[in-house]
C-alpha positions as CSV (number, residue, x, y, z in Angstrom):
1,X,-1.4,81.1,-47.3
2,X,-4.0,80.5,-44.0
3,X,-5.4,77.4,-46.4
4,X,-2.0,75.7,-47.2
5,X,-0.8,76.3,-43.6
6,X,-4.3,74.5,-42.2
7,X,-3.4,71.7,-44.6
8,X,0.3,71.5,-43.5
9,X,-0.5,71.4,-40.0
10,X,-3.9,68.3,-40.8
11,X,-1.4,66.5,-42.5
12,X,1.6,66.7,-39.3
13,X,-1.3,66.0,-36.8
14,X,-2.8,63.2,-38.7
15,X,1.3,61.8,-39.6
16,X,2.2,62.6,-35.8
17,X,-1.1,60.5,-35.0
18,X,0.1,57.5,-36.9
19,X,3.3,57.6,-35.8
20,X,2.3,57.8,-32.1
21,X,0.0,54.9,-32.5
22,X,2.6,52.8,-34.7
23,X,4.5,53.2,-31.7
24,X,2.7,52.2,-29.4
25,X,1.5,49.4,-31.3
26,X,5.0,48.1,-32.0
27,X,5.9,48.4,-28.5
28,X,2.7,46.6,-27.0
29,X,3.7,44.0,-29.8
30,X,7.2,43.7,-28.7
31,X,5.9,43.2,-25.0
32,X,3.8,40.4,-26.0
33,X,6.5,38.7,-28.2
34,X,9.0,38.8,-25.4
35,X,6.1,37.6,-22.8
36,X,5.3,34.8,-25.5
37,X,8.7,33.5,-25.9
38,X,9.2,33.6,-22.1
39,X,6.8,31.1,-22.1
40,X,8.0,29.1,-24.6
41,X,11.2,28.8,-23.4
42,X,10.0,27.9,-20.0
43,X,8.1,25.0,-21.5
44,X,10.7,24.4,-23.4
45,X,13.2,24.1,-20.4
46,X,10.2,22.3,-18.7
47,X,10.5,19.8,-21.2
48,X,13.8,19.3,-21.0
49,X,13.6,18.6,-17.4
50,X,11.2,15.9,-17.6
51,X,13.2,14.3,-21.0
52,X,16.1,14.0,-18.0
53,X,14.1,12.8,-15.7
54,X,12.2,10.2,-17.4
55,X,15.6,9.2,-18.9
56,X,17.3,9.4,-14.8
57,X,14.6,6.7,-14.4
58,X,15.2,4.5,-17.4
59,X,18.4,4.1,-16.6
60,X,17.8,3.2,-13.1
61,X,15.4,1.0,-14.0
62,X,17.8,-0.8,-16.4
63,X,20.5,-1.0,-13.4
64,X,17.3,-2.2,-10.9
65,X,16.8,-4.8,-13.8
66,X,19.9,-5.9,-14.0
67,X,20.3,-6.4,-9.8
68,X,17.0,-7.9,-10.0
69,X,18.5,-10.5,-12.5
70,X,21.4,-11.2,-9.9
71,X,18.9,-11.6,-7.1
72,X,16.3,-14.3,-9.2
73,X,19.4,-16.0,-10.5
74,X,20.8,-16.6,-6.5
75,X,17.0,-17.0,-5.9
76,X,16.9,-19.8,-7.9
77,X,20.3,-21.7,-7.2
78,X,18.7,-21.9,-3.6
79,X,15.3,-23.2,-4.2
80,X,17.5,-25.8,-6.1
81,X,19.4,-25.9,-3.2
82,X,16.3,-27.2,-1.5
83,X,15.3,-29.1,-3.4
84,X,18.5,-31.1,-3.8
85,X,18.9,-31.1,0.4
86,X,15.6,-32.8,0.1
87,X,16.5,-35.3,-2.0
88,X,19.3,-35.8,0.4
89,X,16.9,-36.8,3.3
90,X,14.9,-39.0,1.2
91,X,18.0,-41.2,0.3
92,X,19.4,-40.9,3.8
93,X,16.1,-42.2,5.0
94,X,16.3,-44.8,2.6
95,X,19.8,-45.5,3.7
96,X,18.9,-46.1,7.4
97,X,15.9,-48.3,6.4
98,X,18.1,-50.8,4.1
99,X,20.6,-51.4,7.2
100,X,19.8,-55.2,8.0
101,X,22.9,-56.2,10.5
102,X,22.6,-55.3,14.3
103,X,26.6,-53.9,14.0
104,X,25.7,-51.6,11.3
105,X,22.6,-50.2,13.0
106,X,24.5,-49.9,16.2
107,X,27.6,-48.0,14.7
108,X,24.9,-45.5,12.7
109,X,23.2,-44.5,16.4
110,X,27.1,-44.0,17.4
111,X,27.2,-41.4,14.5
112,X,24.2,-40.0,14.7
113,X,24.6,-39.2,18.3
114,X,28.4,-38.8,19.7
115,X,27.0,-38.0,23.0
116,X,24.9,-41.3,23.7
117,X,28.3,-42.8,22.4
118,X,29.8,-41.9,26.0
119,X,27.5,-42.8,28.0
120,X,26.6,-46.6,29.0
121,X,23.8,-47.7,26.7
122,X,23.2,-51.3,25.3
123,X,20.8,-54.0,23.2
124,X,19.3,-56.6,24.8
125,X,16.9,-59.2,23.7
126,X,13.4,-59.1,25.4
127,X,11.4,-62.7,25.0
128,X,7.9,-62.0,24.2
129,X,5.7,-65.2,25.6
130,X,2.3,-64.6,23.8
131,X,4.2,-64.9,20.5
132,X,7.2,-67.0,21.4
133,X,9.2,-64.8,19.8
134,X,12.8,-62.3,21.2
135,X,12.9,-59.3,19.9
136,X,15.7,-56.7,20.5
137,X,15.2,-53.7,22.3
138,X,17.9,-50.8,22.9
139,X,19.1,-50.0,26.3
140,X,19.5,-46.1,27.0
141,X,19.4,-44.1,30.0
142,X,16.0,-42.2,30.7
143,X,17.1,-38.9,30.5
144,X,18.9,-39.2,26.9
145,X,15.2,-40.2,25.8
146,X,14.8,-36.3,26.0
147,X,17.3,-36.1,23.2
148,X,15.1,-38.2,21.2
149,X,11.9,-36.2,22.1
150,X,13.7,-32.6,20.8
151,X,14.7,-34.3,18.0
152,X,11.2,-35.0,16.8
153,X,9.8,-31.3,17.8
154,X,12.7,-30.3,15.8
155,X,12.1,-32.5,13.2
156,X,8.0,-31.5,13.4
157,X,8.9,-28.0,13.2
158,X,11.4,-27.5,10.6
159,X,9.2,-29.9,8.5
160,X,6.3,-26.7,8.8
161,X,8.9,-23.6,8.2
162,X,9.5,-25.7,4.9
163,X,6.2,-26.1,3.9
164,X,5.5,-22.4,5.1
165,X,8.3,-21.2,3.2
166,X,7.4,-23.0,-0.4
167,X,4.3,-20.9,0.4
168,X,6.2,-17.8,0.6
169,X,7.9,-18.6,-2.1
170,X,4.7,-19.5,-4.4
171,X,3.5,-15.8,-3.2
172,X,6.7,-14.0,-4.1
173,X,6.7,-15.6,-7.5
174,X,3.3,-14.4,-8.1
175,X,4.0,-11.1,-6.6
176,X,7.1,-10.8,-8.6
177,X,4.6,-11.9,-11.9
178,X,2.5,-8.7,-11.1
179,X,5.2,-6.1,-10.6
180,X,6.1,-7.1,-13.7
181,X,2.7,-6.3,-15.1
182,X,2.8,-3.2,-13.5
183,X,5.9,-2.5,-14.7
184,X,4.9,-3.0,-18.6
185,X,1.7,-1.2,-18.1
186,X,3.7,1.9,-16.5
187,X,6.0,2.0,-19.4
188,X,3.0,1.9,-21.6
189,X,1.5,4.4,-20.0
190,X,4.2,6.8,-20.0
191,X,5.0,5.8,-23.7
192,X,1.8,7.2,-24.5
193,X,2.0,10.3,-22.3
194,X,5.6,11.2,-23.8
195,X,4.2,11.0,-27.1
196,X,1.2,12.7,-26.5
197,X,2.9,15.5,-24.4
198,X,6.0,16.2,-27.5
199,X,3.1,16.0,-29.8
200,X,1.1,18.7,-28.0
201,X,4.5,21.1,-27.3
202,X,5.4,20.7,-31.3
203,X,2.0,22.5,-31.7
204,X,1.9,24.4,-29.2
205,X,5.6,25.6,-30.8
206,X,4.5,26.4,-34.0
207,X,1.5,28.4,-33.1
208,X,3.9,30.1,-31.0
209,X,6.4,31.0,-33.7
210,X,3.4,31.7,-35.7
211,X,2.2,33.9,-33.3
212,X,5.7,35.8,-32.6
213,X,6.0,35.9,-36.4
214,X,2.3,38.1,-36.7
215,X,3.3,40.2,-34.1
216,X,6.4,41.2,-35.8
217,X,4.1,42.6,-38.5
218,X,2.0,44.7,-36.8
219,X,-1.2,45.8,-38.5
220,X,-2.3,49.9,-37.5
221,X,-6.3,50.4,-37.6
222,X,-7.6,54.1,-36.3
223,X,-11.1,53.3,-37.1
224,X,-11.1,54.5,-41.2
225,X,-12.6,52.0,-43.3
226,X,-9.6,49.8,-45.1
227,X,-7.4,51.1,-42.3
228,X,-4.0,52.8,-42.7
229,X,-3.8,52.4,-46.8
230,X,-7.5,54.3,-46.9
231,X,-6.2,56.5,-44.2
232,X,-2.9,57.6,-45.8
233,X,-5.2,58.2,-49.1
234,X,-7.4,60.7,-47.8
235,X,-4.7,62.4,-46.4
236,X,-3.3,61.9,-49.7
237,X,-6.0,63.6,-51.7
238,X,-6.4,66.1,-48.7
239,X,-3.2,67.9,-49.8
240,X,-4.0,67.7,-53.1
241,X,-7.1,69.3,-52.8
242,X,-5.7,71.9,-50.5
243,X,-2.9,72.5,-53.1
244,X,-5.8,73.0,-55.8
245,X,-7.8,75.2,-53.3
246,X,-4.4,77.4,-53.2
């Protein structure tokens, strides 16, 4: 009776024992599963987060593209403007330079300035001695002479904010030239990144599922050689024996 009771009570310890650490196995494997997909659903939301973002910026991007396409058109139509308004001055020089009649000449001054118009102003021939010849000279008063003189300042400086803005215009259009450079080389580069980063989560996901699937199976070891099964055997044959022993 003492021998099968000692057996009875080995055998409850030992099945307590397993049941104590299955326990505490299963729940320190539960703790981990939950910590694990914590973290894989906070990558997973983190991931999600920079898909909107980088698609936020595509799309602004596309509408910067578009506005950009607006502006070079305009951009265009005016550096033809300039040139055409060029062209203009050219022929208008031209113009002046093909009148041959003294009436002609005279009315295009009276265009050209309305204010001299008013005043009293004149042509008179000058006789020039040494080469026997008259020449024509125009009759103004002195102080309309300044009109002439702010005329060719103007004339002086406008001529050098052109030339100073076809170079602006030759450095925007190479600026323009490397931002778009930039631009293709950022794409690339964050091409490459968003493949290289979903390539890396889709691993990092199934080692995580495989890792939340092992945990599920947890797998007891108390120190016996071939763990539980050898465990469970000896406690097996221990009640066996103890049976026989009865």
């Amino acid at each position: 009776m003492g021998k099968r009771l000692a057996t009875f009570v080995v055998v409850a310890v030992v099945g307590l024992l397993l049941v104590v650490v299955y326990l505490g196995t299963r729940l320190r494997a539960e703790r981990e599963i939950a910590r694990a997909e914590m973290e894989a659903e906070f990558l997973r939301m983190q991931r999600d987060t920079i898909l909107t973002i980088a698609a936020a910026n595509d799309s602004l991007q596309r509408e910067l593209s578009f506005v950009r396409t607006g502006m070079e058109t305009e951009a265009d139509r005016l550096r033809q403007r300039i040139t055409d308004l060029e062209s203009e001055r050219v022929e208008n020089q031209l113009t002046v330079r093909r009148l041959r009649r003294k009436e002609d000449l005279e009315a295009r001054i009276r265009t050209t300035f309305p204010e001299m118009a008013e005043s009293d102003w004149g042509v008179t021939e000058v006789f020039n001695e040494e080469n026997g010849v008259g020449l024509e000279y125009l009759l103004v008063p002195l102080w309309f002479s300044e009109t002439f003189l702010i005329d060719h300042q103007n004339s002086l400086a406008f001529q050098t904010q052109v030339d100073t803005l076809r170079s602006l215009n030759g450095l925007l259009e190479r600026i323009s030239v490397l931002q778009d450079s930039v631009l293709v080389l950022e794409r690339g580069t964050r091409a490459a990144f968003e493949r290289g980063y979903n390539e890396a989560y889709a691993r990092y996901d199934a080692l995580n599922r495989d890792y939340v699937a092992l945990l599920r199976k947890p797998r007891i070891s108390l120190g016996f050689p071939g763990g539980v099964g050898a465990l469970a055997g000896s406690l097996g044959a221990g009640f066996v024996l103890g049976t026989v022993i009865r």
